[in-house]
N, C-alpha and C positions, 0 to 999 in steps of 0.2 A: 429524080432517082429515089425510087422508095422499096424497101426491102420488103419482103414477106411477109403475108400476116402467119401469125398461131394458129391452132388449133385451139378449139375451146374447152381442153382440159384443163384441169387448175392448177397447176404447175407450167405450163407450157409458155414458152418466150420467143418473143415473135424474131427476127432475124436482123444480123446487122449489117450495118452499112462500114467500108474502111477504105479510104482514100489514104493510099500510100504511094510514093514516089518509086521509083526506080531505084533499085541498089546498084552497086558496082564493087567489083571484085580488087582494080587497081591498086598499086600503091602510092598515097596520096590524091588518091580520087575521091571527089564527093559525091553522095545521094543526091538526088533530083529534088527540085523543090516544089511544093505544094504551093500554091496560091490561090485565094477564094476571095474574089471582089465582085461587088458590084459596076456597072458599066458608068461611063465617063453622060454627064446630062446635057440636055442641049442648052442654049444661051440664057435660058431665062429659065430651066428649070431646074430640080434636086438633084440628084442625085440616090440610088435606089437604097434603101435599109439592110445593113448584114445582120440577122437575126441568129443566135445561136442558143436553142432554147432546147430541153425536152420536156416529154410529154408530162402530164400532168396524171396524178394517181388518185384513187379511189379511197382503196382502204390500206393502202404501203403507202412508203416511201417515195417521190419524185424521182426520178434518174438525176447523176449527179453531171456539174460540165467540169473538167480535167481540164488544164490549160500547164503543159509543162516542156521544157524540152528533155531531149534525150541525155544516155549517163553516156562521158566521155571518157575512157581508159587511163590517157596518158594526159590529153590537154584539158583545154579550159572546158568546161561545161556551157550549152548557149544560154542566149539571153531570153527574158521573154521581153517584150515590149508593147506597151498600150500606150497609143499617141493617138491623138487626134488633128485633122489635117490641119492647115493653114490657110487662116484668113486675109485674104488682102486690104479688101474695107471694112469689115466687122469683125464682129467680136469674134473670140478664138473658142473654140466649140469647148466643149463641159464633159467631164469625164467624171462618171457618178459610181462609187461601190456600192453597192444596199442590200444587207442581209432580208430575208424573205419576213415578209407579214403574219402573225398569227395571232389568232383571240387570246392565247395564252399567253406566250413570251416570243416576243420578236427573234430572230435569229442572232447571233453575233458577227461580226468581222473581226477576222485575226491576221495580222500582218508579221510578220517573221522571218529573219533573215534563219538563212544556209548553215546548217550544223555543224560541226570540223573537229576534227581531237585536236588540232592546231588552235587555232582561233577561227570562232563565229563571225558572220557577216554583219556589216553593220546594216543601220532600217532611217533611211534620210528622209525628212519630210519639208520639202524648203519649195517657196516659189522663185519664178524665176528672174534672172535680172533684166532690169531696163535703163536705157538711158534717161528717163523720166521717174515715174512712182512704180515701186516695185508691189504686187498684191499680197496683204494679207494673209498667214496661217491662223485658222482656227480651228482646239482644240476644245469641245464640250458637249455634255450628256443633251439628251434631250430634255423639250419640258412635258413637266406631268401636266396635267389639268385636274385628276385628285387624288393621286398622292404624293410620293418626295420621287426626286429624280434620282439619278444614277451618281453613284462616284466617281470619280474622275482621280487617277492614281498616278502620278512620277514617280517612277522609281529604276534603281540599277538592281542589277542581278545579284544575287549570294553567291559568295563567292567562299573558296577556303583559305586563301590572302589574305588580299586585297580587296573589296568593292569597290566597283567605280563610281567618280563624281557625277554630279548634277551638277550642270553650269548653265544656271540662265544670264546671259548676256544681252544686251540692247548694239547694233555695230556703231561703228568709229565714223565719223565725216571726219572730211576737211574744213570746210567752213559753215560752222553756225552749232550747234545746239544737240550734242548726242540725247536719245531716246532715254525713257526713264522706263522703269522697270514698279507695275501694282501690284499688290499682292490684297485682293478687297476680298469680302465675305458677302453674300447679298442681303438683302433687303428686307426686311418683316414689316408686312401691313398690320399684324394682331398680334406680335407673339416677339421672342426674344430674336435680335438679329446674331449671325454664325459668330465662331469665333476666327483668331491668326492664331496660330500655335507657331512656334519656331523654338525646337528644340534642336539639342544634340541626340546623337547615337547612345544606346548604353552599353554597358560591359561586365560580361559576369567572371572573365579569365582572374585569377589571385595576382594581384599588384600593377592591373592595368586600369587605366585611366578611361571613365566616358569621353565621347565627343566633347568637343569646345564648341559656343558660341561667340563669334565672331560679328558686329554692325562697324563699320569702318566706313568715312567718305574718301571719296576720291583725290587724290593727290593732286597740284597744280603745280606749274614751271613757271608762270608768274603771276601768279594771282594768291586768291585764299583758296582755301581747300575748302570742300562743303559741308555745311552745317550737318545735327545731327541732332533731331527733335521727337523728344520722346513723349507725345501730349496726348489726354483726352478729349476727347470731342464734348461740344458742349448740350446743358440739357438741365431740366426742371432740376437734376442732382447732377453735378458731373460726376465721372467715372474716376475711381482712384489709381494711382501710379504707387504700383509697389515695388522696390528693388531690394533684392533679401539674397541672402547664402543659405544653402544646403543645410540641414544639419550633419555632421559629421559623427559615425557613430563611437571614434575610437581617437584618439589625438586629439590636439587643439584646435577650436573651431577657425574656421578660413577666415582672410582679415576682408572688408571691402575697401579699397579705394576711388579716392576722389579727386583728381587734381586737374587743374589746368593746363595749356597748353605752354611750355617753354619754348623762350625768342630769344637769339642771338645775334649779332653786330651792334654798331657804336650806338647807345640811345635805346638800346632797344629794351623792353620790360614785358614782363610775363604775364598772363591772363590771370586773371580774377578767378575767383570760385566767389558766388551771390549763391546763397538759402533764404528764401525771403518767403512769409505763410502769405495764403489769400487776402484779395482786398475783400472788403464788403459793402460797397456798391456807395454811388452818393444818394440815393434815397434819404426823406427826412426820417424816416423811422430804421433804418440801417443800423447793423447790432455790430459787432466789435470783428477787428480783423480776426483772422487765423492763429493762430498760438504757436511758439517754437518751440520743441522740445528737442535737449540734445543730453542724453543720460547712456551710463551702461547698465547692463541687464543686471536684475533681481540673483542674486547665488541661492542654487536650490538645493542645498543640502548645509547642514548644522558648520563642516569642517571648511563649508567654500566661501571664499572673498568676492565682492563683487569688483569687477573691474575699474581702474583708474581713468579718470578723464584730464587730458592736458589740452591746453592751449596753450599754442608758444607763436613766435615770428619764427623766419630762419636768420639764420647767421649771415656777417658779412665780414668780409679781411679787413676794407679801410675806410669803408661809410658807413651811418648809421643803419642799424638794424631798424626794420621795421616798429613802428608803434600797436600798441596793443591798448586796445578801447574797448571800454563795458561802459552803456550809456542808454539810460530811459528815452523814450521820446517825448519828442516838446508837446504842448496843448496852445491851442491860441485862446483856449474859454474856460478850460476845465483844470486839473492838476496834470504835470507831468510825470510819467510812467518812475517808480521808483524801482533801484537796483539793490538786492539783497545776496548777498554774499554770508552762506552760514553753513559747519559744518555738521555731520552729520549726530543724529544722535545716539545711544548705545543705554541697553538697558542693565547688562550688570558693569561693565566695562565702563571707562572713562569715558566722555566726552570729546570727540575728534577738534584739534586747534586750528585757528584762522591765522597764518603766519602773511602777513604784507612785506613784503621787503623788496629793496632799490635795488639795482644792478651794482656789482663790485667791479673794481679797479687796479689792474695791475700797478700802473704809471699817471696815476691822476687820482682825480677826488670820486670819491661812493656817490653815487645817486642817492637823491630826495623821493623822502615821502612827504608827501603832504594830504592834509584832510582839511577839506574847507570847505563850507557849507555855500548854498546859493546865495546871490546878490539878489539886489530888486533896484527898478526905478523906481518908484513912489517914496515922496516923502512921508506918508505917513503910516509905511510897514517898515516892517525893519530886515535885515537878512536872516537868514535859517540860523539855526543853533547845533551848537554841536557838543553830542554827548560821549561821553566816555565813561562807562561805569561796568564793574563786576552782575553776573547776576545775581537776584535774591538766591536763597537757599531756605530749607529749614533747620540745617546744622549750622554754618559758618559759612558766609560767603567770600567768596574771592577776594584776593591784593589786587590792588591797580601800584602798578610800577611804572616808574618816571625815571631814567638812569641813560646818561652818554654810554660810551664804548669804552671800553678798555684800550689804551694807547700807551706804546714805545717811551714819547713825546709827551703832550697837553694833553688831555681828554678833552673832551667837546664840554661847553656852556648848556646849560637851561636855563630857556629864558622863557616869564610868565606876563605878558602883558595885554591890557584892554587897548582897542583902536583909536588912534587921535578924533575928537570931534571937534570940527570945524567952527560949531555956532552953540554949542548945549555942555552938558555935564560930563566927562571922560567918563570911558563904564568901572566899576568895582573889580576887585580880586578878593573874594569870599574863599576863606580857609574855615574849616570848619567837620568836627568830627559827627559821628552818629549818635541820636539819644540812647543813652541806656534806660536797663530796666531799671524799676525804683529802688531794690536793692544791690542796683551794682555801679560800676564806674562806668563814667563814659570815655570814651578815647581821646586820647593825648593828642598835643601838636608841638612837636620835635623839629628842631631846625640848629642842625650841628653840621660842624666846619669835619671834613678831614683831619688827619695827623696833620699839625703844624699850619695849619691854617683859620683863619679870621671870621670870625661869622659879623653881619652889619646889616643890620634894618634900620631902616631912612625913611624919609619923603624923597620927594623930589620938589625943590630943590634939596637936598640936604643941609643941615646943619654947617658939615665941613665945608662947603659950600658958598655958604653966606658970610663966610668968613664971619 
């Protein structure tokens, strides 16, 4: 069946072809139906090709192919359907879309559900199920050979609500090992590899809130829940791990926290939090680990304070509260790591103080301080020393004060003595003031009793003693 040619005017169109079915007048009666196949093949051969192509143009445009059904009044609108037949021993035939070739820009393909003032159609792109392995969807650009490929874009529509989610999911089994979900960048042979960006939405409305982000693992019914690992990959330098807040342009900056995981029933105890810096490798020539630093930020104006830093345990109703330890590391060849606790300095302002103190007591005795210097096994060192003194000055330096508490009751003793020695000399008790200058005094040593009480310097044994 071939229709007419034109005339060879320059406008003139050659004639068309129109295969339409029978109408009907009835109520509830349908049109006729159109069918265009090729013939059934014999035992060993194909089957003939359905080809639906137009012709091919010059200097326009190609003729375009139309594939749609009719508009329906009242009911549903038809379907259109592209299936490909059924295999019994082989493979199940391939159904290819391909926008048209050009030296310039390839064609595009647009896929689009059905418009509606109600609600649009949805657009599913799923394979199908098996009792066995169900086949792969894939989604991506092509590749270039010399230069970058195409973007590749998920996204939901704008909306003037709501927008809709994005939900990538991996499905459920029953037995063995749900799907995991990658999220990679690819590859660089010469050059920097992509990045992961994972951000929230923003918001320009007055007193509404950007997007949240959200990394959660998956809940369990009797097991652990899954880890949640935030690491660089390794390399001549690794890659740093930053985590930081926003700056905030009006109010107080956002707090960050850090905590562990809380556990409940009998025996049970709550997760750690570990900060620990880099190793530096066991090489012989290997330089010092990592450094910690844990400070609040610099105040950047004349009238601002910089922030406070505490460390505490938490509390507890009727066992002890946790211990609090500040402590060097040991050496097995060199010295051990020393601890320095000092407060800040101030240049017209006083000098900030170093207050040590025990834990207080409702119904019982005050906690102990104590200062004690290291031990040693060797007999021929002796242990650390311990100092106690004001700093220099070049006006008048500091008091050192030695004084109990003020009490109800007794006050508390001071007591000053050297260590027992087992096999040698017991150590001295040197009292003893500052030189003066050559025209002045030097300072006194005073040893007076309270109101109504006894002052007594002895040996030991004493006199009263020895009877």
């Amino acid at each position: 069946m071939v229709a007419g040619d034109a005339a060879t005017a320059e406008d003139a169109v050659g004639g068309s072809i129109f295969l339409t079915s029978g109408a009907t007048g009835g109520v509830g009666s349908s049109s006729g139906n159109v069918n265009v196949m090729t013939a059934d093949s014999a035992a060993s051969g194909a089957s003939g090709a359905l080809n639906l192509v137009t012709g091919s143009a010059i200097a326009a445009t190609s003729g375009s192919v139309s594939i749609h059904t009719g508009y329906s009044d009242n009911g549903d609108a038809g379907t259109v359907s592209v299936e490909v037949g059924q295999g019994e021993s082989g493979l199940g035939g391939l159904i290819r879309v391909r926008a048209g070739l050009s030296p310039n820009e390839g064609g595009s393909v647009v896929i689009t559900s059905g418009e509606s003032s109600d609600a649009s159609g949805g657009v599913s792109v799923a394979s199908a199920s098996s009792d066995a392995f169900t086949g792969d969807v894939s989604l991506a650009t092509g590749t270039s050979r010399q230069a970058a490929t195409g973007r590749l874009t998920l996204a939901s529509g704008n909306a003037l609500t709501s927008s809709g989610d994005i939900v990538a999911q991996t499905g459920a089994v029953g037995v063995g090992r749900a799907g995991s979900i990658s999220l990679l960048t690819g590859r660089s042979d010469s050059g920097i590899s992509g990045e992961v960006n994972v951000r929230g939405g923003g918001s320009v409305a007055v007193a509404s809130d950007s997007g949240s982000v959200t990394i959660r693992s998956g809940t369990a019914t009797d097991g652990s829940s899954g880890p949640i690992s935030l690491v660089t990959a390794s390399g001549t330098t690794a890659g740093e791990v930053s985590l930081a807040i926003g700056v905030s342009s009006s109010g107080a900056g956002t707090d960050l926290s850090l905590g562990a995981g809380s556990a409940s029933g009998a025996g049970a105890v709550g997760g750690s939090v570990t900060i620990q810096s880099g190793k530096s490798g066991s090489a012989p020539d290997a330089d010092t680990t990592g450094s910690l630093a844990v400070f609040t930020a610099d105040a950047e104006s004349r009238s601002s304070a910089s922030g406070p830093l505490s460390i505490w345990t938490g509390s507890t109703v009727a066992a002890n509260s946790g211990a609090l330890s500040i402590a060097g590391g040991s050496s097995q060849q060199g010295g051990g790591g020393s601890v320095s606790i000092a407060a800040g300095s101030s240049f017209n302002g006083d000098g900030a103080s170093v207050a040590l103190a025990a834990g207080n007591n409702v119904d019982g005795n005050g906690g102990l301080v104590q200062l004690r210097s290291g031990s040693t096994a060797s007999n021929a060192h002796t242990s650390g020393d311990v100092a106690v003194e004001s700093a220099g000055s070049l006006g008048s330096s500091g008091s050192l004060h030695f004084a109990t508490g003020f009490a109800t009751s007794k006050s508390g003793d001071i007591f000053m003595s050297t260590g027992t020695s087992a096999s040698a000399t017991a150590g001295k008790i040197h009292l003893a003031t500052g030189t003066a200058a050559p025209d002045a005094m030097s300072g006194q040593i005073l040893v007076e009793s309270g109101n109504g009480g006894i002052c007594l310097l002895y040996t030991s044994p004493s006199p009263r003693d020895r009877g």
